[in-house]
C-alpha positions in Angstrom: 98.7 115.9 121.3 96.8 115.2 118.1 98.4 111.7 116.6 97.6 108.9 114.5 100.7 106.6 113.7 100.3 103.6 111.5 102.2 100.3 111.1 101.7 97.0 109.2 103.3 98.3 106.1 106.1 96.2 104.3 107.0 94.3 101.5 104.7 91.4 100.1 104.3 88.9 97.6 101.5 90.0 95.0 98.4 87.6 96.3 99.7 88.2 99.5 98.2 89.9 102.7 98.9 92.5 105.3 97.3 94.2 107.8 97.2 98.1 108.7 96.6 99.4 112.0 96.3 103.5 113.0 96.4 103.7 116.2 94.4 107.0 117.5 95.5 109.6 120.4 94.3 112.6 121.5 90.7 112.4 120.0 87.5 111.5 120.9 87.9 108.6 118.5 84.6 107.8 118.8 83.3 110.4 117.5 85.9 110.7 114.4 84.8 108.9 110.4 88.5 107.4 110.0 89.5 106.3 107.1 92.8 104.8 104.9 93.7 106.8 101.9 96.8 105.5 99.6 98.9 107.6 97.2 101.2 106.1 94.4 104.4 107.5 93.1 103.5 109.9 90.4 99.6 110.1 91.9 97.2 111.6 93.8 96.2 111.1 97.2 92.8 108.6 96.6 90.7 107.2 99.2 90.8 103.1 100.1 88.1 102.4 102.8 86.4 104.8 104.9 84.4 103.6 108.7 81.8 105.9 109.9 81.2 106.6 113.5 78.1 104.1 113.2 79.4 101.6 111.8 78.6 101.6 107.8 81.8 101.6 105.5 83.0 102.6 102.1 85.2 101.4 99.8 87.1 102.2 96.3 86.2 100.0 93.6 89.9 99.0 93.7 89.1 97.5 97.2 86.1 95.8 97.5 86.2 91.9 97.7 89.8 92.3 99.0 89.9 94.8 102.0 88.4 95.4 104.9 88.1 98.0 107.0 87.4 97.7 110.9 87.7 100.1 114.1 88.4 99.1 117.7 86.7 102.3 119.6 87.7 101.2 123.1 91.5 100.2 121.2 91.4 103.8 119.8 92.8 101.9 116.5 91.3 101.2 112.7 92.6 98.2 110.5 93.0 97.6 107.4 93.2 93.9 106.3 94.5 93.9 102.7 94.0 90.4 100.8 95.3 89.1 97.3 97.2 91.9 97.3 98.2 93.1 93.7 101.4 95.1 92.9 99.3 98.4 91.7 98.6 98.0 95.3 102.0 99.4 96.2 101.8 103.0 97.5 102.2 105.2 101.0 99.2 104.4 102.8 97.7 106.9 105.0 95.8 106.5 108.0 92.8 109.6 108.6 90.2 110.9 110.8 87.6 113.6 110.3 85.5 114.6 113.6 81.8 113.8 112.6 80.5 117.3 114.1 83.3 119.7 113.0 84.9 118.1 110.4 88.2 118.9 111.7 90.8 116.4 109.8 93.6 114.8 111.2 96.5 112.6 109.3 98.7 110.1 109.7 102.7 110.2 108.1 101.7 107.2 106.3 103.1 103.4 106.2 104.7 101.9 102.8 103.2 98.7 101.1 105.3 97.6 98.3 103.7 94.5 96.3 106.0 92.1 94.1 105.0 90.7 91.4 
């Protein structure tokens, strides 16, 4: 069975941190781009941080300087360390994976980050 199931979500203080992990079954996950996408109440669905299969990452403007995005292949898992966290942070955050060859996409149900201000 296809799965990805996040956790690390939760409530924090705005300059605060928190770290994301997806953990991966059922997938060559080395072979899978994975990614964290985020979506706000009232917004769309907008990617955070994405890992390619070799290595390079991406990131949202909103992100760089305060994120970053790793991947543990033989863990089957991707992070996402969040730093000075800001409450236009808050939002579902949502753990994906896109097969390099066939672009098939697979999603996570998503973890909750609520910032305070």
């Amino acid at each position: 069975q296809v799965q990805l199931v996040e956790s690390g979500g939760g409530l924090v203080q705005a300059g605060g941190s928190l770290r994301l992990s997806c953990a991966a079954s059922g997938i060559t996950f080395a072979t899978y781009n994975m990614g964290w996408y985020r979506q706000g109440p009232g917004n769309q669905r907008d990617m955070v941080a994405v890992i390619y299969i070799g290595g390079n990452t991406v990131y949202a403007d909103s992100a760089k300087g305060r994120f970053i995005i790793s991947r543990d292949n033989a863990k089957k898992t991707v992070y996402l360390q969040m730093n000075s966290l800001k409450p236009e942070d808050t939002a579902v955050y949502y753990c994906h994976a896109r097969e390099s060859w066939t672009r098939n996409d697979v999603w996570g149900q998503g973890t909750q980050v609520t910032v305070s201000s």
